[in-house]
C-alpha positions as CSV (number, residue, x, y, z in Angstrom):
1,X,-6.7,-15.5,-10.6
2,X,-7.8,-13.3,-13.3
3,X,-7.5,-10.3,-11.3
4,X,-4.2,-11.3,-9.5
5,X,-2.8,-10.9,-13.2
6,X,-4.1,-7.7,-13.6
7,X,-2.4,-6.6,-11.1
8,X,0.6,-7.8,-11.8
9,X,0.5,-5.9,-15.2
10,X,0.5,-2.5,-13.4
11,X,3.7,-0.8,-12.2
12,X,2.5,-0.1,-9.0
13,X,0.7,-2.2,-6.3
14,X,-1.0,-0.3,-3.2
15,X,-1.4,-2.3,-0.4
16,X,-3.3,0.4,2.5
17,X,-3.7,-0.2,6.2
18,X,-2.2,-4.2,6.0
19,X,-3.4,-5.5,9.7
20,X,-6.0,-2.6,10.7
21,X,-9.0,-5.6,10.6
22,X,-8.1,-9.0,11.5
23,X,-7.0,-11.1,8.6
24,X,-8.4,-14.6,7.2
25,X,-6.3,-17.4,6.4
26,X,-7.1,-17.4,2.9
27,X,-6.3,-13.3,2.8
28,X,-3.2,-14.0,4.7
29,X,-2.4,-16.4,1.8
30,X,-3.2,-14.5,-1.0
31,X,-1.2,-11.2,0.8
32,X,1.7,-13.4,0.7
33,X,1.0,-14.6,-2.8
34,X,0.7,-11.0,-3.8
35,X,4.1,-9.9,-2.6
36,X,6.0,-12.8,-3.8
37,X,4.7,-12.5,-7.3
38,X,6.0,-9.0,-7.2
39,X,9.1,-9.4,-5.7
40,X,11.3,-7.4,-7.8
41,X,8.9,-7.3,-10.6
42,X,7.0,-4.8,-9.8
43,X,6.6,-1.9,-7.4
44,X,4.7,-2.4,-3.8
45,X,3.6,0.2,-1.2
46,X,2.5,-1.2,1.5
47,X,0.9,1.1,4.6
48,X,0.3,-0.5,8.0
49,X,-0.1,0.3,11.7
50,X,1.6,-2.7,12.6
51,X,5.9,-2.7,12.4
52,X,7.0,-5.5,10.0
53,X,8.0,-8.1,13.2
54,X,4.2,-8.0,13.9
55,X,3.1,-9.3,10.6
56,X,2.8,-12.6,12.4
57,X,0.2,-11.1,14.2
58,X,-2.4,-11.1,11.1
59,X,-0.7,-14.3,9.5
60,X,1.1,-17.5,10.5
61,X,4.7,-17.0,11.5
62,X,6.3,-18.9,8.4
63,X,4.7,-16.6,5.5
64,X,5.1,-13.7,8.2
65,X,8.7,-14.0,7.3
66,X,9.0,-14.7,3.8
67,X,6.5,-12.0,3.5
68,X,8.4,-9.4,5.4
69,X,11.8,-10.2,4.2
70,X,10.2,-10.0,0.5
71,X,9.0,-7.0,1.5
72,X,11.9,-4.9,3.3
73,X,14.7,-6.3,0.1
74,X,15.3,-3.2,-1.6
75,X,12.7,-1.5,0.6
76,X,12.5,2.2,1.3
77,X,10.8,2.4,4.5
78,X,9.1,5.3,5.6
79,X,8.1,5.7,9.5
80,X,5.2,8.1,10.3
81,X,4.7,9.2,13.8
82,X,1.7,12.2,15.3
83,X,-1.8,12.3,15.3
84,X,-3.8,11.4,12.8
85,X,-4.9,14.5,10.2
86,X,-8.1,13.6,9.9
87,X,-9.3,12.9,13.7
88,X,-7.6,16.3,14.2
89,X,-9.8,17.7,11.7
90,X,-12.6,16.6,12.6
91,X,-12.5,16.9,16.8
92,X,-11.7,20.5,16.0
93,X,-14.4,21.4,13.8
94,X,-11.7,22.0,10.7
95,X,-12.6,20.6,7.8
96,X,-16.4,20.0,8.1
97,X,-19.2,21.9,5.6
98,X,-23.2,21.4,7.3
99,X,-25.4,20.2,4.3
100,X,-27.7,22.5,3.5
């Protein structure tokens, strides 16, 4: 709980890649814990591969909602589309230095 505080102190709360591994109950819980606590107190980026109606794919439909809805108030969403930079980098060679 300690920590949960502290990060409510700070002005900005990064959340990256939200539903790339699957997600335990208790993680689930404390995501939605998380964004409620902030909800307009404090600034949240969130980043996920998943769009926000398939948040009740990596938690239970109820906190799914009030998670999402928490989330999108006030939102500015940003949608990314392409290929990822860095697989590009590195299937083409760019980007890579031998050791040695």
């Amino acid at each position: 709980m300690h920590r949960f505080r502290a990060l409510l102190r700070t002005d900005l709360i990064i959340v990256d890649d939200i539903g790339l591994l699957p997600v335990s109950p208790d993680a689930a819980e404390g995501f939605y814990r998380l964004v409620d606590a902030a909800y307009e107190r404090r600034s949240l980026a969130v980043s996920s591969n998943l769009h926000p109606s398939g948040f009740d794919e990596i938690m239970p439909k109820t906190p799914a909602t009030a998670t999402v809805d928490r989330l999108l108030h006030h939102a500015h969403v940003v949608v990314t589309q392409g290929d990822s930079h860095r697989l590009s980098e590195a299937t083409t060679g760019r980007g890579i230095v031998p050791l040695g």
